[in-house]
C-alpha positions, -999 to +999 in steps of 0.1 A: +404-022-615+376-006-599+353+021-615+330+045-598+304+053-622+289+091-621+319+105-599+340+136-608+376+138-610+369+167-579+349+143-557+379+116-559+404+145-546+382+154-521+386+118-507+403+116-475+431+089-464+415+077-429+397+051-433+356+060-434+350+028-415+373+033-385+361+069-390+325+057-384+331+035-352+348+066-337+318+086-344+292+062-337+289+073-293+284+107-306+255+100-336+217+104-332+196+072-328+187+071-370+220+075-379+232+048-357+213+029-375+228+041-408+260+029-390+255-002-382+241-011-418+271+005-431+297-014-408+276-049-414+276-045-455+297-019-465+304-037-499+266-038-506+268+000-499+290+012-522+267+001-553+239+017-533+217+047-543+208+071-513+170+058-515+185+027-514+204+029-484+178+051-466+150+018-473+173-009-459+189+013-428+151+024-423+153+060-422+149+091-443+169+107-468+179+137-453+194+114-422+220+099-445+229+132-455+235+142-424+253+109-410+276+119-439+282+150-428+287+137-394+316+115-403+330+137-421+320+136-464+306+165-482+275+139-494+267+106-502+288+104-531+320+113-512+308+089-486+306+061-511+337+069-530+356+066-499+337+032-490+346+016-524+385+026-521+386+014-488+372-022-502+394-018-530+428-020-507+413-041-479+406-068-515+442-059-530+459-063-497+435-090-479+429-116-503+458-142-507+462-179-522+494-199-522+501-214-553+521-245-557+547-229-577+552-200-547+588-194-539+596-190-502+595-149-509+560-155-525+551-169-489+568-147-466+554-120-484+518-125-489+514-143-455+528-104-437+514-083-461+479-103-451+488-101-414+498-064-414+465-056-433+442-075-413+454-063-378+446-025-393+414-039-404+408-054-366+421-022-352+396+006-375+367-020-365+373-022-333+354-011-303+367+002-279+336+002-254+342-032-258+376-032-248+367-013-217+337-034-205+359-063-211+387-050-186+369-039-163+348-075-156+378-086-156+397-062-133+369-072-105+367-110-114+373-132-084+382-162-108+391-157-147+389-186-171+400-184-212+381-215-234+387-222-270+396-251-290+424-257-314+444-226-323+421-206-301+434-228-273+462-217-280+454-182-274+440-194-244+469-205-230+490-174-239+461-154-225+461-172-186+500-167-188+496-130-195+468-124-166+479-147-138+512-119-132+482-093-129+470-114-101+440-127-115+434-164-105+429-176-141+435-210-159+431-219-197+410-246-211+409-262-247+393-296-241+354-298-236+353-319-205+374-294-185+353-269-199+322-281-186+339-291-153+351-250-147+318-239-158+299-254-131+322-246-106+320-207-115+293-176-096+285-145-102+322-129-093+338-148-122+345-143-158+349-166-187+364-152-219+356-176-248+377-176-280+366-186-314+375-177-349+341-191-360+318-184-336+296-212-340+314-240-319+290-266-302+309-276-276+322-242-267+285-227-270+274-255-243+305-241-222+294-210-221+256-217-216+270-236-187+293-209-171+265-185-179+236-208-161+263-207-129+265-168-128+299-162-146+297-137-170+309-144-207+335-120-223+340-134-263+360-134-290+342-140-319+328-120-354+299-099-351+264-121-355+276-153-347+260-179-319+288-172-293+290-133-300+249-132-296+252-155-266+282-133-245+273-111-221+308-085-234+313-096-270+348-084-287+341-086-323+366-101-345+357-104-378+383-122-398+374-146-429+400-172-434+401-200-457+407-231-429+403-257-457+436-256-465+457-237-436+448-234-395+434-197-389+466-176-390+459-138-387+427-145-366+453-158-337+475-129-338+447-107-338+430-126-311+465-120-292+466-084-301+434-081-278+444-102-252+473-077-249+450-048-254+432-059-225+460-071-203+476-032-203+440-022-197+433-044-167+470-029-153+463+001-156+436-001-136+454-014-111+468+018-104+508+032-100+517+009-069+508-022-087+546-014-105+566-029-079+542-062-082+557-065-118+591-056-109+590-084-088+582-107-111+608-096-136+637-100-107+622-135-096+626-148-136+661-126-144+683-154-125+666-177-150+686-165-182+724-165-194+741-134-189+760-119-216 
């Protein structure tokens, strides 16, 4: 169980049921440039903050005292210690919830239900740290892209694939690739009106890092899909962060897919939307063209 040392039974009712992190992305446009940085320290580490002292956190996020106060106040806590008691119950579900191991012994409820009950938590996770600047830059690239290619290897190629079936009924001229030679072949055949959104649950693939260095030395511009300060994310010209852990040793990456497919079809409603009311009968079409195609009942 965790304990919150020096905090008062009135602090802990105080604490509201939104999560402070999700709370902080949303408020982050709107903050001065010192508490930004208090932000972004917060959203890198926020375990390390929650056993922090308000000097403490004022040293490493490089500002004064009286700024933490107010980013605080900004995102909604009375004070620090508010602000850390909601940090350390937010770890304390995201660890009760997040964290599973299948035992030998697991019965096939055992599975079903920590596998969902780890999905369901890390797409909430994905969804408070999400940005959706991001998002938009992302959409519109590829709104305006004359060609749209999706890289990644393994079960990120498989998002890849799902991803060029999803954009080529928008009308995008899109393909998928998941091995390296293709890659390298699209990426040199790319210009400045094309985009390349490169998927990765690591971030730190070689050959999908010389892919993109490729496609980026062409023109192309590089949307990715990646955790925050990795090679690819630092390398993309519109990085999506996605920062999932998962324990590959043993299983393939399994919620970082889905949520990888969550934002393809986040972006997907965005890029039609953009293309306006009349682009309807465009996807009407398409759903006449492929009804002739099932059994009737």
């Amino acid at each position: 169980m965790l304990r919150i040392i020096g905090t008062t039974s009135r602090e802990i009712q105080t604490v509201k049921n939104h999560p402070v992190l999700a709370e902080i992305e949303a408020a982050r446009p709107t903050l001065r440039k010192s508490e930004v940085k208090v932000a972004d320290f917060v959203l890198q580490q926020p375990e390390q903050v929650m056993h922090m002292r308000i000097v403490d956190l004022a040293q490493e996020a490089q500002v004064s005292e009286p700024t933490i106060v107010r980013f605080c106040r900004a995102i909604g806590c009375n004070g620090f210690q508010e602000f850390k008691v909601r940090i350390a119950q937010e770890m304390a579900v995201a660890r009760n919830i997040g964290q599973f191991a299948i035992a030998e012994d697991d019965s096939i409820e055992d599975i079903c239900s920590k596998i969902a009950d780890t999905t369901i938590q890390r797409l909430n996770q994905i969804k408070n740290q999400l940005r959706p600047a991001q998002i938009s830059a992302a959409a519109q690239a590829i709104s305006t892209a004359r060609r749209l290619e999706f890289y990644g290897f393994g079960a990120s190629g498989a998002v890849a694939t799902d991803a060029q079936h999803k954009f080529f009924r928008l009308q995008v001229a899109t393909a998928a690739y998941s091995d390296p030679h293709m890659q390298a072949m699209s990426a040199v055949t790319l210009g400045d009106e094309d985009v390349v959104v490169a998927i990765s649950q690591s971030g730190r693939t070689r050959d999908l890092m010389h892919s993109v260095e490729l496609a980026q030395q062409h023109g192309a511009t590089v949307i990715s899909f990646a955790p925050q300060n990795t090679p690819l994310s630092e390398a993309a010209d519109i990085p999506v962060f996605i920062n999932i852990e998962e324990d590959t040793d043993k299983f393939i990456p399994m919620t970082s897919r889905i949520a990888h497919l969550m934002i393809i079809d986040m972006l997907a409603v965005a890029v039609t939307q953009r293309r306006g009311p009349d682009f309807s009968a465009h996807l009407n079409a398409i759903k006449r063209s492929i009804k002739s195609l099932r059994i009737e009942n």
